[in-house]
C-alpha positions as MATLAB code, in Angstrom:
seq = 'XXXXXXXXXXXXXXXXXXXXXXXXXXXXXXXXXXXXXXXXXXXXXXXXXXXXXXXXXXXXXXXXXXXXXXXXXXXXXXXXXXXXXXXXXXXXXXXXXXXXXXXXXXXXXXXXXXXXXXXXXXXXXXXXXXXXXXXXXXXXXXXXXXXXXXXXXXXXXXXXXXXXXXXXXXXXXXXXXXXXXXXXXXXXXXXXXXXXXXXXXXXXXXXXXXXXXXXXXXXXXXXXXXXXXXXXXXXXXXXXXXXXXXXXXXXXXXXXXXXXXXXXXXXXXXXXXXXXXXXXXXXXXXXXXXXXXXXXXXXXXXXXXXXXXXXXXXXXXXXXXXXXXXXXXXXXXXXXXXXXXXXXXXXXXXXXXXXXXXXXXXXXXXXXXXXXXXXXXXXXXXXXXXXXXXXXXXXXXXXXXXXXXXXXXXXXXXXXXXXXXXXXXXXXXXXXXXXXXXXXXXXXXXXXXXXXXXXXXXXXXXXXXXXXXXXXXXXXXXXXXXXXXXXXXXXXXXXXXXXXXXXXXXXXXXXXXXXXXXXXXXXXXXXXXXXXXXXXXXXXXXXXXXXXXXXXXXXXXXXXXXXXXXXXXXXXXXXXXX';
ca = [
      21.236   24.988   17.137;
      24.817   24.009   16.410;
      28.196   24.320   17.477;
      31.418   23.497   15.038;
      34.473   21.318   15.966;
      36.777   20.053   13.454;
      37.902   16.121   13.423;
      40.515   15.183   11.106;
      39.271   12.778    7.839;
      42.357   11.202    5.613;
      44.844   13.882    6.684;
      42.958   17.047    6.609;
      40.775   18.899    8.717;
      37.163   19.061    8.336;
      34.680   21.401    9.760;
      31.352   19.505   11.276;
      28.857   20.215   13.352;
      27.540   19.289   16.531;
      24.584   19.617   17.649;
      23.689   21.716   20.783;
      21.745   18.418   22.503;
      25.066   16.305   21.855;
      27.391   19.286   23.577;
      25.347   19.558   26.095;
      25.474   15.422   27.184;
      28.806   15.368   25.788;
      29.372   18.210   28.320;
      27.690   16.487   31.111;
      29.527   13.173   30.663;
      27.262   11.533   32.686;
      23.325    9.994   33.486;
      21.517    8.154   35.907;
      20.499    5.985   33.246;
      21.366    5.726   30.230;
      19.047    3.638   27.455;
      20.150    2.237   24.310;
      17.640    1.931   21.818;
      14.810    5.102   20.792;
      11.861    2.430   19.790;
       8.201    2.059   21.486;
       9.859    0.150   23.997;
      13.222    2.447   25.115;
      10.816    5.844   25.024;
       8.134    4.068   26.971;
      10.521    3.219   29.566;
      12.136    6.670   29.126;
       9.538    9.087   29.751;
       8.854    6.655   32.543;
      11.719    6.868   34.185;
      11.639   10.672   33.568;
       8.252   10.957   35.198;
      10.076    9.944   38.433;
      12.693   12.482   38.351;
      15.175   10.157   37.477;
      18.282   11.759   34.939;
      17.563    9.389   32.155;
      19.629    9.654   28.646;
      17.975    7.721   25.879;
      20.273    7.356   22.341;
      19.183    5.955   19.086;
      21.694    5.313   15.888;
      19.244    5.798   13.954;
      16.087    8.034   13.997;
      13.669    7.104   16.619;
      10.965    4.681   15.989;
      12.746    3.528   13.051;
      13.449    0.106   13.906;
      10.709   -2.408   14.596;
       8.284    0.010   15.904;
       8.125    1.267   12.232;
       7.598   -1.636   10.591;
       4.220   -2.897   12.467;
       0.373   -3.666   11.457;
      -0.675   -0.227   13.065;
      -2.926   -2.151   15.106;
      -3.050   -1.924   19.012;
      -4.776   -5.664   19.835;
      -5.408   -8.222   22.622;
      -3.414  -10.589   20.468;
      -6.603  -13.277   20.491;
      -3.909  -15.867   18.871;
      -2.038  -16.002   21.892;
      -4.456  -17.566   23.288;
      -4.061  -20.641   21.198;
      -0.295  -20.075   23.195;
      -1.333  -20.657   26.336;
      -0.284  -16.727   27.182;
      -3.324  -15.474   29.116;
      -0.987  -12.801   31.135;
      -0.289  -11.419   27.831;
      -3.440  -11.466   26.430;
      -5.018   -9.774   29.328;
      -2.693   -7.361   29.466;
      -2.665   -6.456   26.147;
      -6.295   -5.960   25.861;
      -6.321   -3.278   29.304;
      -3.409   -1.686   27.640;
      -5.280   -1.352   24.178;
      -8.075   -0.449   26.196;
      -5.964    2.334   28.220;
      -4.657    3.830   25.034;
      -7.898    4.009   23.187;
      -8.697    6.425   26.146;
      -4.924    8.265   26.784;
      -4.170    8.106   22.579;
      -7.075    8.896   20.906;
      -5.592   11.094   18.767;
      -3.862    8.110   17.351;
      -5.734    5.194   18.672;
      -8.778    4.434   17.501;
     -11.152    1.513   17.350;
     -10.885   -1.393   14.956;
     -14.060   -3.355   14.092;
     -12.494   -6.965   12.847;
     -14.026  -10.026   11.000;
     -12.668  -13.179   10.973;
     -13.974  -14.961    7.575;
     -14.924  -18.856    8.725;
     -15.068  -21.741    6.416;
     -15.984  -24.864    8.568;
     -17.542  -25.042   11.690;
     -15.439  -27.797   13.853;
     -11.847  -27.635   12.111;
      -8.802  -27.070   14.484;
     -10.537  -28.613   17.403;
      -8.495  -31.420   17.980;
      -5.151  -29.782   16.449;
      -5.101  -26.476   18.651;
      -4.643  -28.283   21.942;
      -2.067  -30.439   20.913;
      -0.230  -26.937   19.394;
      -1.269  -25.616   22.760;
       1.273  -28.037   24.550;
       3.658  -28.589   21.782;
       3.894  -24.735   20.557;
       3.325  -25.498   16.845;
       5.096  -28.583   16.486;
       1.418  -29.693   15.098;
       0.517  -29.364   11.046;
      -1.436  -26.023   10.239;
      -5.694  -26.591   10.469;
      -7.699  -23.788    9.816;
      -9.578  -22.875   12.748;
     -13.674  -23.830   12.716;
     -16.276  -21.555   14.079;
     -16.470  -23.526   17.059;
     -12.893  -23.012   18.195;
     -12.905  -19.159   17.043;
     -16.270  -19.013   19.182;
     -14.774  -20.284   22.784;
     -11.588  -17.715   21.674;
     -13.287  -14.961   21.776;
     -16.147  -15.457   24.627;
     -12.755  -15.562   26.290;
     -11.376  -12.581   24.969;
     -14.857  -10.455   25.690;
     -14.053  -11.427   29.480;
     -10.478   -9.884   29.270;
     -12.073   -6.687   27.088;
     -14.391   -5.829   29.922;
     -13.484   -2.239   30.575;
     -16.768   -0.320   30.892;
     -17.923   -0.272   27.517;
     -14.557    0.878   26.030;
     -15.444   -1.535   23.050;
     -18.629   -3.933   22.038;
     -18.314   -7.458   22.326;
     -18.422  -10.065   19.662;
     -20.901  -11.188   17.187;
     -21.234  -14.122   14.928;
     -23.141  -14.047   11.540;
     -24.454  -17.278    9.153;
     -23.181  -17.131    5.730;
     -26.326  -15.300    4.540;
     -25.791  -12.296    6.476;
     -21.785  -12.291    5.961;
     -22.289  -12.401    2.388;
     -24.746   -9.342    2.966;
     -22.570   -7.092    4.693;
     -19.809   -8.061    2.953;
     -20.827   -8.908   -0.643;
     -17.427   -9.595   -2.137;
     -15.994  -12.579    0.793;
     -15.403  -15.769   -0.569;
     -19.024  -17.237   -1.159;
     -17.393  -20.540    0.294;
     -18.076  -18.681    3.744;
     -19.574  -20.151    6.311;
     -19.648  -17.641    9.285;
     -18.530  -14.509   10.427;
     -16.462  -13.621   13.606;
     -16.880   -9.751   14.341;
     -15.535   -8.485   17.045;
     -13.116   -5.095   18.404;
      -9.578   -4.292   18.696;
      -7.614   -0.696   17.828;
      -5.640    0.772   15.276;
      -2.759    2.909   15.082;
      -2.746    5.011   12.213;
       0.485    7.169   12.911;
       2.240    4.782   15.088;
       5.744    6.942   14.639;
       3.945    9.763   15.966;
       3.044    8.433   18.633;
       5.972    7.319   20.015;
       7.698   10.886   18.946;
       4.474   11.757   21.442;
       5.610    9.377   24.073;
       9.394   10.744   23.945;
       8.331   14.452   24.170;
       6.390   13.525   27.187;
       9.474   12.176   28.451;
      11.780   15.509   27.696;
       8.979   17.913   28.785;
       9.642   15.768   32.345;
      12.886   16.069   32.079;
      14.866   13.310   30.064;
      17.089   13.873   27.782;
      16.860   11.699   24.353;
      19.700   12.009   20.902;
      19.323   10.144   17.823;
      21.570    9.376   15.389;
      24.229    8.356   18.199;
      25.419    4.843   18.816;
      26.731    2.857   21.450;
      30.103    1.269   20.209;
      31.551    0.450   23.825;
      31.631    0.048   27.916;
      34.599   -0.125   30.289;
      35.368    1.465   33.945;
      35.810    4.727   32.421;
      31.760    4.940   30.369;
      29.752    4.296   27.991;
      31.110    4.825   24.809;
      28.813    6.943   21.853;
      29.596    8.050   18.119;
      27.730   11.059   17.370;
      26.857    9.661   13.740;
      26.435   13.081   12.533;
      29.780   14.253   13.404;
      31.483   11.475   13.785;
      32.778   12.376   17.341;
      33.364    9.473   20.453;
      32.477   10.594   24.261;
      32.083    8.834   27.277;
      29.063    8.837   29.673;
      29.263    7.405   32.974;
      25.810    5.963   33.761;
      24.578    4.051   37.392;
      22.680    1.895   35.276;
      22.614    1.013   31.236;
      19.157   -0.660   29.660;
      19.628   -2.392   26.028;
      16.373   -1.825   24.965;
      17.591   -2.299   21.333;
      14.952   -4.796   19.768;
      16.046   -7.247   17.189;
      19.685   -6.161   17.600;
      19.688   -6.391   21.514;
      22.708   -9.400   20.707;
      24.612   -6.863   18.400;
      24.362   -3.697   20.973;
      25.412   -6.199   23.645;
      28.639   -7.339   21.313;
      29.383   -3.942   21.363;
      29.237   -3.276   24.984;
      31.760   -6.324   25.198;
      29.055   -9.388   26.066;
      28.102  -12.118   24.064;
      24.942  -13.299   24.619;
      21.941  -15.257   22.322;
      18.789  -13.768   23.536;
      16.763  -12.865   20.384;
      15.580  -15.007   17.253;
      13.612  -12.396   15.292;
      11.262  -12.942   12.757;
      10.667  -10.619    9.932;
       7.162   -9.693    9.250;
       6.400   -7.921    5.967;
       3.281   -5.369    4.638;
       2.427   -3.999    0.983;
       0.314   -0.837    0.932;
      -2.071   -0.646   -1.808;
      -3.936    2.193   -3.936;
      -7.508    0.073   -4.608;
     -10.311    1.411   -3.631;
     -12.431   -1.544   -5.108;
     -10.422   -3.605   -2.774;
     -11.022   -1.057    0.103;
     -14.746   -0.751   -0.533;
     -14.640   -4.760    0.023;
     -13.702   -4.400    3.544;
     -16.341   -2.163    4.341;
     -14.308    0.067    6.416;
     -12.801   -3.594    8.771;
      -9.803   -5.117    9.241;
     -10.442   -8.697    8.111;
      -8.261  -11.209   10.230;
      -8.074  -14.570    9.537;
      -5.934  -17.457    9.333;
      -4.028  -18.488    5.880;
      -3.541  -22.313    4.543;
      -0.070  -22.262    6.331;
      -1.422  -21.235    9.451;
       0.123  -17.706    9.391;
      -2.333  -15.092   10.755;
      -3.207  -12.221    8.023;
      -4.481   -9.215    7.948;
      -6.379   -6.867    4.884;
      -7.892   -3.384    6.148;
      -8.175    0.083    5.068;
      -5.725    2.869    6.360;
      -5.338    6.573    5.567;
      -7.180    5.916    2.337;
      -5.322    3.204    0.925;
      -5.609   -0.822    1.791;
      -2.985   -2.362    4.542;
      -2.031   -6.249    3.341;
       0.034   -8.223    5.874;
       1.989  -10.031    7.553;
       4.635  -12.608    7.196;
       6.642  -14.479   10.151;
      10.187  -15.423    8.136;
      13.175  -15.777   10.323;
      15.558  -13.298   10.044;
      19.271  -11.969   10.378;
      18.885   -8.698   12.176;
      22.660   -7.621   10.338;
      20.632   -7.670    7.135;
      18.630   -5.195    5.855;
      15.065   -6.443    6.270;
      13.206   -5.717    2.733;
       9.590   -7.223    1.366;
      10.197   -9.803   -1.533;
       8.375  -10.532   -4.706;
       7.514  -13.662   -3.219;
       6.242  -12.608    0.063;
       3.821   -9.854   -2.546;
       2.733  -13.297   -4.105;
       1.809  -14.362   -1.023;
      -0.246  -11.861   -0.247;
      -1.939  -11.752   -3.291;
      -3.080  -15.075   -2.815;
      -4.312  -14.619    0.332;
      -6.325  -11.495   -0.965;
      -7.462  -13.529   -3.683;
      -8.507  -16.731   -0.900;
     -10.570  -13.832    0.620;
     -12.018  -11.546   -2.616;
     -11.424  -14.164   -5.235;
     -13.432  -11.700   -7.817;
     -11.191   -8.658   -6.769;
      -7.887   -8.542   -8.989;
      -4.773   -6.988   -7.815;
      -1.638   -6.381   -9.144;
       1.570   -5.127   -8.386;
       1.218   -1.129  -10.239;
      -1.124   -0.726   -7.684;
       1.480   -1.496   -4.726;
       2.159    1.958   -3.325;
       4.487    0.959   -0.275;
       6.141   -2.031    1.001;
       7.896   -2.427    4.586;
       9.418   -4.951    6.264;
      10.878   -4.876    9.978;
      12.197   -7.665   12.236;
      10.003   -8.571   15.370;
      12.385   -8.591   18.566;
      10.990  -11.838   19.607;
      13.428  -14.196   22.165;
      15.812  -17.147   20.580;
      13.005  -19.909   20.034;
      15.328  -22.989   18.689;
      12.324  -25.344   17.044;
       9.301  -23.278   17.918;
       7.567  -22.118   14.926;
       7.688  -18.870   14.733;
       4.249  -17.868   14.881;
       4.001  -19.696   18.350;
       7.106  -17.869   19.740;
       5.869  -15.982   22.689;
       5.326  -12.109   22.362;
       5.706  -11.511   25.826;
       9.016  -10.042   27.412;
      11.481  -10.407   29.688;
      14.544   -8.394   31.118;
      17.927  -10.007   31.498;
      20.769   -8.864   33.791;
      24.323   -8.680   33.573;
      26.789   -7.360   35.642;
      30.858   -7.346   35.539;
      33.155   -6.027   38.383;
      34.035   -2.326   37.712;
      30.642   -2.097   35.084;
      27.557   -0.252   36.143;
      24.461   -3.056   35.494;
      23.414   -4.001   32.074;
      19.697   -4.372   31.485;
      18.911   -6.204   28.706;
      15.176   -5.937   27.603;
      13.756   -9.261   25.404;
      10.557   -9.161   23.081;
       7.728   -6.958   23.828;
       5.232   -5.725   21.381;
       3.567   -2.548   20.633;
       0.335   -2.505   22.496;
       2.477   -3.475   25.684;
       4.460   -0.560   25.410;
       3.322    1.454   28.574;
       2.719   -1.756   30.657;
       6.891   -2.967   29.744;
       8.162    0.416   30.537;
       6.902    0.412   33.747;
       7.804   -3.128   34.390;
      11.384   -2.030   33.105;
      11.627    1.132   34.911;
      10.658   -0.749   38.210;
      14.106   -2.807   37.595;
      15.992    0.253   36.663;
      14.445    1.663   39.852;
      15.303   -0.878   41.812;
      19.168   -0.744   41.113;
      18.984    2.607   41.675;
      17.579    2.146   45.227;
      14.623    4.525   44.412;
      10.730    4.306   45.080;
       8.814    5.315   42.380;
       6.740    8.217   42.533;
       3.973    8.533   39.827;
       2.189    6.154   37.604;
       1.846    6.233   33.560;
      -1.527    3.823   33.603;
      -4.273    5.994   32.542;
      -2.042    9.448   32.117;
      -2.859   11.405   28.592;
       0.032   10.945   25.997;
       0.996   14.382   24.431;
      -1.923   15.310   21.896;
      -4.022   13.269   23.591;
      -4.989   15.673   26.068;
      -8.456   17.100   25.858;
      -8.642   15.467   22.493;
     -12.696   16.086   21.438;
     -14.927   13.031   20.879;
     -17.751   14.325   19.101;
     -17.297   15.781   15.363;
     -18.955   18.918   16.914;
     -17.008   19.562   19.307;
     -13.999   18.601   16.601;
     -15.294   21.696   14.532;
     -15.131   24.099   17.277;
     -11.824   22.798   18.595;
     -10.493   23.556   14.922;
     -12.046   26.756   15.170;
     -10.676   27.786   18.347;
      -7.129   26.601   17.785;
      -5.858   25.968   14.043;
      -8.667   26.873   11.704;
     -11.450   24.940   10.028;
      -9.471   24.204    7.030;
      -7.638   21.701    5.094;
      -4.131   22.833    6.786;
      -5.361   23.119   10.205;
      -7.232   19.506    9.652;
      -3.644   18.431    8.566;
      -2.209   19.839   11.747;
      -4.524   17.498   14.308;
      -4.622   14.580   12.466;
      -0.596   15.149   12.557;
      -0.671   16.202   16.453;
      -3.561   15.881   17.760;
      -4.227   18.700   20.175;
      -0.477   19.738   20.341;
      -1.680   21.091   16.967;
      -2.369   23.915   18.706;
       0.948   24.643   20.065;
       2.070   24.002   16.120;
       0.261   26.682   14.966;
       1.022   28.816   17.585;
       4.543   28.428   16.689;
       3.818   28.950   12.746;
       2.050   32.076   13.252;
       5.146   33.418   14.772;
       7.257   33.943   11.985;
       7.281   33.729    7.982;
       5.579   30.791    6.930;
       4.979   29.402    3.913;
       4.015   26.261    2.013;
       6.249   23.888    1.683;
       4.071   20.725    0.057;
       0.738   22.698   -0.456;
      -1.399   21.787    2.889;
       0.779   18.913    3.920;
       4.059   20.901    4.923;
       5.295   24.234    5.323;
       8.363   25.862    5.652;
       8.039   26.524    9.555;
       6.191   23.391   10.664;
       9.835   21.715    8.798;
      11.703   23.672   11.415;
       9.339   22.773   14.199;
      10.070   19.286   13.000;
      14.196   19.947   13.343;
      13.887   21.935   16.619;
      11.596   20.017   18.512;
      11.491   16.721   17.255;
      14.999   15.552   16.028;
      14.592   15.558   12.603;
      17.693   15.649   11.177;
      18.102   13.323    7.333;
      15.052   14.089    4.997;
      14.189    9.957    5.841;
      13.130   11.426    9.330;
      10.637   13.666    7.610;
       9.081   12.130    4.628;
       8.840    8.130    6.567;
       8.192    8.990   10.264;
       7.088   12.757   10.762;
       4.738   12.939    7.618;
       2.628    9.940    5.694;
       3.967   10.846    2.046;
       6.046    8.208    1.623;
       3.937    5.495    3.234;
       0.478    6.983    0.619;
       2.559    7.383   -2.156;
       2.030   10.911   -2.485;
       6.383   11.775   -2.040;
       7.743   11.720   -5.504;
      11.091   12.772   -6.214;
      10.273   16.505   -6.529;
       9.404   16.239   -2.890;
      12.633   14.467   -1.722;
      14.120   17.440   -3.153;
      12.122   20.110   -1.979;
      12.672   19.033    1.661;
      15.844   18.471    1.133;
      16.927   21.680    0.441;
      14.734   23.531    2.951;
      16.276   21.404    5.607;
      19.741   22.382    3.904;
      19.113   26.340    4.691;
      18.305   25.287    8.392;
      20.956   22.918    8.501;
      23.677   24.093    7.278;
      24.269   21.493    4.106;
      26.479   22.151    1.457;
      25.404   21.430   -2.326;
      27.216   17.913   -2.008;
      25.913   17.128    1.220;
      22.259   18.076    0.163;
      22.772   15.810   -3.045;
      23.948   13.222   -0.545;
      20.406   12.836    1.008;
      18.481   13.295   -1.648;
      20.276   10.318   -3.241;
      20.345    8.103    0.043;
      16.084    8.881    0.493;
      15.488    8.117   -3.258;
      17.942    4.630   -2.707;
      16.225    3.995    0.507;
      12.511    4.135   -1.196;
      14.110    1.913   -3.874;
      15.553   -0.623   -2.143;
      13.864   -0.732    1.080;
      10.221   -0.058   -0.125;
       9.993   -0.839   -3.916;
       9.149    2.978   -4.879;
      11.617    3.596   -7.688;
      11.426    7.315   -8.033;
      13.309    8.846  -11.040;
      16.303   10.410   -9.752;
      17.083   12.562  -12.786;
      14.019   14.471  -12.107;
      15.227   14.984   -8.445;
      18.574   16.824  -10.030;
      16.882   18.558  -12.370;
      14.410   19.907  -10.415;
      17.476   21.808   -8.323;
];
């Protein structure tokens, strides 16, 4: 798993390790292409580019998906607002790509019934066309049931797709208030109609990228791009703080927010993205999350900001905001943006109180949306575009700008089309309707669930664990757990082999990769700081950590939790608990 080279640090030698994936490219010194940037967007386009036999390279400086793509609504939707945007393109594509995932993901994707609360019937009418033309330069009107109404008979015609979901329905205030007894009795109507969730969107782009290195790519995170002349790219190995070169026929910045920042580094100034920071609080209320009767309810806030309350993984999803954003500053949720959301819970459930001891989780994450000057930031376009650069001596520079989840298959292919393009190179296979990873004969039925468990993991609370976590590469898990000593780790939630399963074949390499992307603890609450260091120090005896260097994470996951996601763990117990 690791090899050992020494750099020098203030004078003296140190011993550090390299990891065998970083030899190996450092080895190789070159790609075909090389991507910078391991979000949705940057594996999509990978293991599409892999899929055609091309030698791809994808690096991340940090751990992948753990960017923007970690800091979304886990929902997979048409995007009905764009509408109001003029952006029919988008909106039709989105809603075939939802569509196409709910059928290639479903062990991640699933569907998403969503009401729209309505409290006037003709409001926004003569407002929405003049923010049609003028892209929000027009005050904030709550939309009537009249204008929500022609929105979505237009958004059932792009959702046609043999059934894959049912199409809208509107309700009068009695019936609302029936099947939803705690919505603001001020209701008038009801909008229900379809979109799709994402409950472990990290997973599924760790799916995505090991569909793109069973076909061939390559992919290393925790290694940065700091540079580009005649002679390479230039990377850091983060880890080991090592430079090497790779010489690459083409380079994609598929770095999201920080697209400007990556292409600083690569010696080009450029202004291509404005991002906006969107922030979510998780909450542990079931009163609140018996309210929503199992739906996402969508709907549009006093300053016209589109927000979101549904149930996830047994706890209650509250978003989003649309602030801009510096993408060299941390992005963190704010006490204000929590009062915000509490006042929009208590515009919907005005007899439901909430407070802030039951706020398990916070996030916030910067949208990679394009420079917008004056354009409010909810009418910024969420489509994308790809720039090119090119300087005498350089290999081409690809520079990818917006995009959004649910897009994510449709952009890579769009983007790997360019790459193959410079390349000179047809392209050989498609990604539009091909399984992702677990995915593949995923059952439908709870029946044929049961047996599947049966067959492959075991009827029990571990092997449920296991699918929900992998869908039917749960089997290959277990597989791999059975051969060798295994034990538990966090009772049915992690054991001590599944961890190294998690190092071997999926990257992990800080305890952040584990707890915030490869499990849920964090994001439910359920990681205290007995857990930080528990997995700590069994990723230490794989690893190789010293005491000090095990202390070291432990400290920077309990910080990060603090800071980052308002969970203020008590430290003390994570030393004394060594």
């Amino acid at each position: 798993m690791r090899g050992w080279r020494r750099r020098i640090r203030g004078g003296t030698a140190v011993a550090t390790s390299e990891r065998t994936d970083v030899r190996a490219a450092r080895e190789a010194g070159r790609a075909s292409v090389l991507i910078i940037g391991g979000g949705i967007n940057g594996i999509s386009t990978f293991r599409d580019l892999a899929l055609q036999g091309v030698d791809t390279l994808l690096v991340e400086r940090e751990d992948f998906a753990s960017g923007a793509s970690s800091a979304s609504s886990h929902m997979i939707h048409g995007g009905i607002r764009y509408l109001e945007n003029g952006e029919f393109r988008l909106v039709k594509e989105s809603v075939q790509e939802r569509n196409d995932l709910l059928k290639t993901a479903p062990h991640y994707v699933r569907p998403l019934e969503t009401t729209i609360p309505i409290y006037s019937t003709f409001s926004g009418i003569l407002t929405a066309p003049f923010r049609f033309l003028f892209h929000g330069s027009g005050k904030p009107r709550e939309r009537g049931a009249l204008l929500i109404k022609t929105g979505l008979t237009i958004y059932d015609t792009f959702s046609r797709d043999g059934g894959t979901v049912p199409r809208h329905r509107f309700h009068g205030r009695r019936k609302s208030l029936a099947a939803l007894p705690h919505l603001n009795p001020r209701v008038k109507y009801t909008a229900t109609y379809y979109d799709a969730s994402a409950h472990d969107p990290e997973r599924l782009a760790l799916d995505v990228l090991r569909d793109g290195e069973k076909a061939g790519g390559r992919a290393l995170n925790h290694v940065e791009a700091i540079g580009l002349d005649s002679d390479g790219v230039l990377l850091r190995d983060r880890e080991s703080g090592e430079q090497f070169r790779i010489i690459a026929d083409v380079v994609v910045n598929a770095s999201g927010p920080w697209t400007d920042l990556t292409n600083a580094a690569l010696g080009t100034d450029t202004a291509f993205m404005g991002g906006t920071k969107g922030s979510h609080i998780v909450l542990d209320h079931p009163e609140l999350m018996a309210a929503t009767g199992g739906r996402e309810i969508f709907f549009e806030h006093s300053d016209g900001r589109i927000v979101l309350i549904y149930p996830l993984k047994g706890k209650v999803l509250v978003g989003t905001t649309d602030i801009e954003a510096d993408p060299r500053e941390p992005a963190v949720c704010t006490e204000e943006e929590i009062d915000y959301f509490f006042d929009l819970i208590g515009h919907v459930f005005p007899t439901i109180p909430v407070d802030r001891s039951q706020i398990v989780y916070r996030f916030s994450g910067i949208r990679p949306l394009p420079h917008h000057d004056d354009t409010a930031p909810g009418f910024v376009s969420r489509d994308y575009r790809i720039e090119r650069r090119r300087d005498a001596g350089l290999p081409p520079v690809l520079s990818l700008v917006g995009g959004k989840w649910t897009t994510f298959r449709a952009l890579g292919e769009s983007l790997a089309d360019r790459v193959l393009a410079e390349l000179g190179r047809p392209r050989v296979t498609r990604t539009k309707g091909v399984r992702i990873g677990g995915g593949n004969g995923y059952p439908r039925t709870p029946r044929r669930t049961v047996e599947w468990l049966r067959q492959n993991v075991g009827d029990t609370a571990r092997g449920r664990v296991l699918f929900v976590r992998y869908g039917t590469r749960a089997a290959n898990v277990a597989a791999y757990l059975a051969d060798g000593h295994d034990e538990p780790l966090l009772g049915d939630q992690l054991s001590t082999r599944e961890l190294l399963w998690m190092i071997e074949k999926e990257h992990a390499r800080r305890v952040s990769d584990v707890l915030f992307r490869r499990t849920n603890l964090v994001f439910t609450g359920d990681a205290d700081a007995a857990t930080v260091r528990t997995v700590a120090e069994a990723m230490a005896a794989v690893l190789g950590w010293d005491a000090e260097k095990t202390d070291v994470e432990v400290e920077e996951t309990i910080r990060s939790l603090r800071e980052q996601h308002g969970v203020d763990l008590d430290a003390g117990a994570a030393v004394a608990d060594r």
